[in-house]
GUDOMAR-514110 format. One record per residue: residue number from 1; residue in one letter; x negated, y negated, z negated of N, C-alpha, C in turn. Coordinates in steps of 0.1 Angstrom, whole numbers. Each point is the difference from the previous one (the first is absolute). Layout:
! residues N
     n   res   neast   nnorth     nup   caeast   canorth    caup   ceast   cnorth     cup
   NUM     a       X        Y       Z        X         Y       Z       X        Y       Z
...
END
This chain:
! residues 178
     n   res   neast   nnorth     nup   caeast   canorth    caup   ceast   cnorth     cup
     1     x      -8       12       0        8       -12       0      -9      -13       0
     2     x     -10        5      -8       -9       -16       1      -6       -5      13
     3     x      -1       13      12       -7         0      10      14       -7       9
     4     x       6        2      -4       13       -10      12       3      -10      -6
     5     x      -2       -5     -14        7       -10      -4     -15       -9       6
     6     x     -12        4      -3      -13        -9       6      -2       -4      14
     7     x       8       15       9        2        -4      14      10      -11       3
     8     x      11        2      -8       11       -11       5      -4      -14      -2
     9     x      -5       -2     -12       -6        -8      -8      -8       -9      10
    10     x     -13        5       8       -7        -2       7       6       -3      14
    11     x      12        5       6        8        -2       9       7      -13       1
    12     x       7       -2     -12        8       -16      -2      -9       -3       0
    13     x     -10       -5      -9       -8       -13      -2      -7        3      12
    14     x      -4        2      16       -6         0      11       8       -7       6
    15     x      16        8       4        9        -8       5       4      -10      -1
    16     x       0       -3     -13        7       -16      -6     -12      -11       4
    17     x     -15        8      -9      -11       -13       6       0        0      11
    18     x       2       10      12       -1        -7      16      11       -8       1
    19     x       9        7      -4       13       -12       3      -3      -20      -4
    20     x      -7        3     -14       -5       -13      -6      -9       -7      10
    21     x      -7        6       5      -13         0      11       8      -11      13
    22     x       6       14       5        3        -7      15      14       -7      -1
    23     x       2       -5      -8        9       -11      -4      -5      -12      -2
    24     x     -15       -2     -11       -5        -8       1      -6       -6       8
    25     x      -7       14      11       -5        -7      16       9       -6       5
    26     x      14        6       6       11        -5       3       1      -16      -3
    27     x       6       -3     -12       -3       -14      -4      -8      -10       4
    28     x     -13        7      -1      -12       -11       4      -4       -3      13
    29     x       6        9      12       -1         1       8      10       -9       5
    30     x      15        1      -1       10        -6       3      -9      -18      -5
    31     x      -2       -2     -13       -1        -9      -5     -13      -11      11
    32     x      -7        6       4       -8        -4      11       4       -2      13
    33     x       6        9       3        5         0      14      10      -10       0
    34     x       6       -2     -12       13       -13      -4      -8      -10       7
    35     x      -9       -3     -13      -12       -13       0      -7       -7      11
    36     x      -5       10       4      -15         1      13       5        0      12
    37     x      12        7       2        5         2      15      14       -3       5
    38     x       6        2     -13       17       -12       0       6       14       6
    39     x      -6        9      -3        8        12       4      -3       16      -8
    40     x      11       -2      -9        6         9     -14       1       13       4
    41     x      -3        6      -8        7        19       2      15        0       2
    42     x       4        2       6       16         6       0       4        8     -12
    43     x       7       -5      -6       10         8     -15     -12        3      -6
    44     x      -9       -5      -7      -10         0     -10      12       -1     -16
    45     x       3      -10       1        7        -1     -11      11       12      -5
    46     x       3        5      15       13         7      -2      -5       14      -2
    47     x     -15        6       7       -4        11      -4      -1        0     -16
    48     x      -9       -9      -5       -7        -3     -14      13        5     -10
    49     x      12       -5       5        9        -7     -11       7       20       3
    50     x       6        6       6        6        11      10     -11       12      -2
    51     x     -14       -2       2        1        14       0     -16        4     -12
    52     x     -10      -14       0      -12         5      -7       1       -4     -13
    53     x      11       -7      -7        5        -2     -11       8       11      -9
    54     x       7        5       8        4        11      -5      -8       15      -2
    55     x      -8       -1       9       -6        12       0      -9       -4     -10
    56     x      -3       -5      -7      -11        -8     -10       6        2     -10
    57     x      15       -2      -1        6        -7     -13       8       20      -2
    58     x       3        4       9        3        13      -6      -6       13      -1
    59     x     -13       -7       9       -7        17      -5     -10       -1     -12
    60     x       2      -14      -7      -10        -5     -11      12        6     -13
    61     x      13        7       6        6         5     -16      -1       10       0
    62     x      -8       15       8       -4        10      -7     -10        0       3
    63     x      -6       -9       5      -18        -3      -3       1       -1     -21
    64     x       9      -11       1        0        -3     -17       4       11     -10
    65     x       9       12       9        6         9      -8     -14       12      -6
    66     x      -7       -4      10       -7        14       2     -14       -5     -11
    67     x      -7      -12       1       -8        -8      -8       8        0     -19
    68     x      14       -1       1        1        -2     -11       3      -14      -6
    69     x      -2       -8      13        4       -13       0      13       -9      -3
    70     x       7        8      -3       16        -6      -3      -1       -5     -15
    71     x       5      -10      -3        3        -9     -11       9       11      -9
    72     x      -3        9      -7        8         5     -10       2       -1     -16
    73     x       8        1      -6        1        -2     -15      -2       10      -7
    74     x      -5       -2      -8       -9        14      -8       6        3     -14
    75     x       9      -12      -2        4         1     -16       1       15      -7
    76     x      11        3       7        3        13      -5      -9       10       1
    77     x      -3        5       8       -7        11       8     -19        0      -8
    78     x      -7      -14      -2       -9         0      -6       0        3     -13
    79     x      10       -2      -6        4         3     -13       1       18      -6
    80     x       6        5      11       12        17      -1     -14        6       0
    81     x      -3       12      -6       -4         8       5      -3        5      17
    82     x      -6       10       2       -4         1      14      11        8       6
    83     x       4        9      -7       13         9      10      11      -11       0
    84     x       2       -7     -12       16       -11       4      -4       -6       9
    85     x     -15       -9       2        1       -10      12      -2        7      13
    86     x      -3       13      -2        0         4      16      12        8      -1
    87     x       9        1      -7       17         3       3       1      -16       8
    88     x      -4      -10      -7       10       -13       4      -5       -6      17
    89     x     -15        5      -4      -11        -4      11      12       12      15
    90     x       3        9       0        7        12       8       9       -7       6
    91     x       6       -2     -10       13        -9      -2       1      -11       9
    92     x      -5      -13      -4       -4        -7       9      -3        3      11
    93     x      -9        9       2       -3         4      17      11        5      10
    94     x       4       11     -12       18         1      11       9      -12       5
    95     x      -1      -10     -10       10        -8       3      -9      -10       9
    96     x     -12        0      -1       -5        -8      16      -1        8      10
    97     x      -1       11       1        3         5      14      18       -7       4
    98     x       7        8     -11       13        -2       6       2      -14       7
    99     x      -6       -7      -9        4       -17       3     -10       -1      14
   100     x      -9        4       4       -8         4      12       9        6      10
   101     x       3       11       1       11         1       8      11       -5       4
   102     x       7       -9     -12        8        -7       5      -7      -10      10
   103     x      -8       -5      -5       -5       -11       9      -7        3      12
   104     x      -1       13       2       -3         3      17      12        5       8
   105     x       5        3      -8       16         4       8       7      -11       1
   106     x       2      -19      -6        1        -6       4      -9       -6      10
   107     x     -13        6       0      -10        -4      12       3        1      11
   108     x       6       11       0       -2        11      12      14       -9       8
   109     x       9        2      -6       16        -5       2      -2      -17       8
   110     x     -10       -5      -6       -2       -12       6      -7       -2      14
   111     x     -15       13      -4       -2         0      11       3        5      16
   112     x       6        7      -5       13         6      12       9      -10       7
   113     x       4       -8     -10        7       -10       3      -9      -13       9
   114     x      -8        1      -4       -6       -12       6      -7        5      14
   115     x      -6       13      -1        1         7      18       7       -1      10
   116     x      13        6     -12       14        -5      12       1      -11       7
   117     x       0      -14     -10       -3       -14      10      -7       -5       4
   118     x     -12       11       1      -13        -3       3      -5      -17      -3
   119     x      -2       -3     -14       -2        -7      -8     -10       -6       3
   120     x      -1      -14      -1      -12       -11       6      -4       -6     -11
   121     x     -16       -8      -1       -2       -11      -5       7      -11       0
   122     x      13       -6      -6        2       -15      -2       8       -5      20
   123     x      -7       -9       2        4         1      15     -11        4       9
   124     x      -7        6      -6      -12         5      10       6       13       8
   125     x      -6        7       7        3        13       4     -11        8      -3
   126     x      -8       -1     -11       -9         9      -5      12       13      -7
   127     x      -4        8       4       10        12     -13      -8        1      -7
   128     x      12        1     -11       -5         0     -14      -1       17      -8
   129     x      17        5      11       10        13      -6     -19       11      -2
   130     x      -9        0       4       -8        18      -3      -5       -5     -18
   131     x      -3      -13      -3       -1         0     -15       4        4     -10
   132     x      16       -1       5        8         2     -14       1       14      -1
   133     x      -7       13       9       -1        10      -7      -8        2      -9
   134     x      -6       -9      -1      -15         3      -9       9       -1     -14
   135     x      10       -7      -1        1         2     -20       9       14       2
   136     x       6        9       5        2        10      -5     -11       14      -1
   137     x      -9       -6       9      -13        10       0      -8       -7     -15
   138     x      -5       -7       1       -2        -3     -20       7        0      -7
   139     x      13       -1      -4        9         5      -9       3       15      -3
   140     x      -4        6      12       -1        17       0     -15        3      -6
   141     x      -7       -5       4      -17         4      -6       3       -7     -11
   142     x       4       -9      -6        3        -5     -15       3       11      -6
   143     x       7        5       0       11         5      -4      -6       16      -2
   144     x      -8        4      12       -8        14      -2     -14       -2      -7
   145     x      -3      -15       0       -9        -3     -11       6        0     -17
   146     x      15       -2       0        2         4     -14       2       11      -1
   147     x       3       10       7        1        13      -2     -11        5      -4
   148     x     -13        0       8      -12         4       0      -6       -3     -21
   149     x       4      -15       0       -3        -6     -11       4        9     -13
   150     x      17        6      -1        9         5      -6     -10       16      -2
   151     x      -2        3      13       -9        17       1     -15       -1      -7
   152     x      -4      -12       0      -15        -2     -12       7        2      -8
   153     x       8       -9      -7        3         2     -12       6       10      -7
   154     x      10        9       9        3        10      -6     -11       18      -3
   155     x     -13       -6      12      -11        14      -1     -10       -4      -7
   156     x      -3      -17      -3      -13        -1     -15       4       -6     -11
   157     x      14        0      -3        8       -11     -13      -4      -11       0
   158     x      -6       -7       9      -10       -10      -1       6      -17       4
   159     x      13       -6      -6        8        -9       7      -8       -9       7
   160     x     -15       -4       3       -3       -12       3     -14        7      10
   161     x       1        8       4      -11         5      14       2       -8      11
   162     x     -15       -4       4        0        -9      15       1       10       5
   163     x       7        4      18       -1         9       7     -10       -4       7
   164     x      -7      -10       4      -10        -3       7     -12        6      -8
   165     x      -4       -2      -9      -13         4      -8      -1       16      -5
   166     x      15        0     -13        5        12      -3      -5       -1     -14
   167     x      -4      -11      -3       -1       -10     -13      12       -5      -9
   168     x       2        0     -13        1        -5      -6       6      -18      -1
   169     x       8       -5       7       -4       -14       5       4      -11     -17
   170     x     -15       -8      -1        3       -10      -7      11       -9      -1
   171     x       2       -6     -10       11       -11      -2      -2      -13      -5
   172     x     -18        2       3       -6       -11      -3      -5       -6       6
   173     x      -1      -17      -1       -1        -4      12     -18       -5      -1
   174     x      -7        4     -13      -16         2      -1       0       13       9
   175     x       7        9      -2       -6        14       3       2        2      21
   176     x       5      -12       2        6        -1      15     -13        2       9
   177     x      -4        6       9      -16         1      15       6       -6       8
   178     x      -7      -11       3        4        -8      15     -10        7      15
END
């Protein structure tokens, strides 16, 4: 499990930093060609905004799932014993998959929808409709990321294992490796 959670791991953050990459060329390029030659990229703004934003902004939430990066509350669970917080730690995980599924099945429903009217940028005729698959394909890998999460916990009792490392993950933000 560590060996897929390190490959996936390695997967998003490749795809998202090129995405970051040739977005920023994109920019700087348009932004010259504005300047210097009085002649702009066509739909710069409307790609940026449509299609390298999103792919940035949703494949960076099971990049964050998988790191351990999610803003969570510990009250309880720091306090319980180790079998109660990984009953609650379980727990939780079920109910983010579910809540993951829901939100790819409204993905999906959307993006179906928006095939059908073969969906544009704003008044540009850039299409926009192949993006919006992308949130039901990360809300499904979300979602098989809490399962996976749910399956550590129930084969080492261990409620707080990085699947990336296979470590123990701190809660401190001395004990954090940049």
């Amino acid at each position: 499990m560590v060996k897929f959670s390190e490959g996936l791991n390695k997967c998003l953050t490749v795809v998202t930093a090129a995405a970051v990459i040739i977005m920023m060329v994109q920019i700087v390029v348009h932004a010259l060609m504005r300047s210097l030659f009085d002649a702009p990229i066509y739909g710069t703004n409307e790609i940026v905004e449509y299609w390298y934003l999103p792919v940035v902004a949703l494949l960076g939430i099971p990049a964050a799932q998988l790191q351990k990066e999610h803003i969570t509350v510990t009250m309880v669970t720091e306090r319980a014993h180790s079998s109660t917080a990984s009953v609650f730690k379980i727990f939780a995980c079920f109910l983010g998959a579910l809540v993951s599924i829901a939100f790819a099945w409204f993905g999906l429903m959307k993006a179906l929808e928006n095939m059908a009217i073969g969906s544009t940028a704003d008044v540009s005729d850039i299409i926009t409709w192949p993006v919006y698959f992308l949130v039901p394909i990360v809300f499904v890998l979300l979602a098989a990321l809490y399962v996976l999460d749910a399956l550590v916990i129930v084969r080492t009792g261990e409620p707080d294992l990085d699947l990336v490392t296979g470590r123990p993950v701190g809660h401190d933000v001395d004990s954090r490796a940049y």
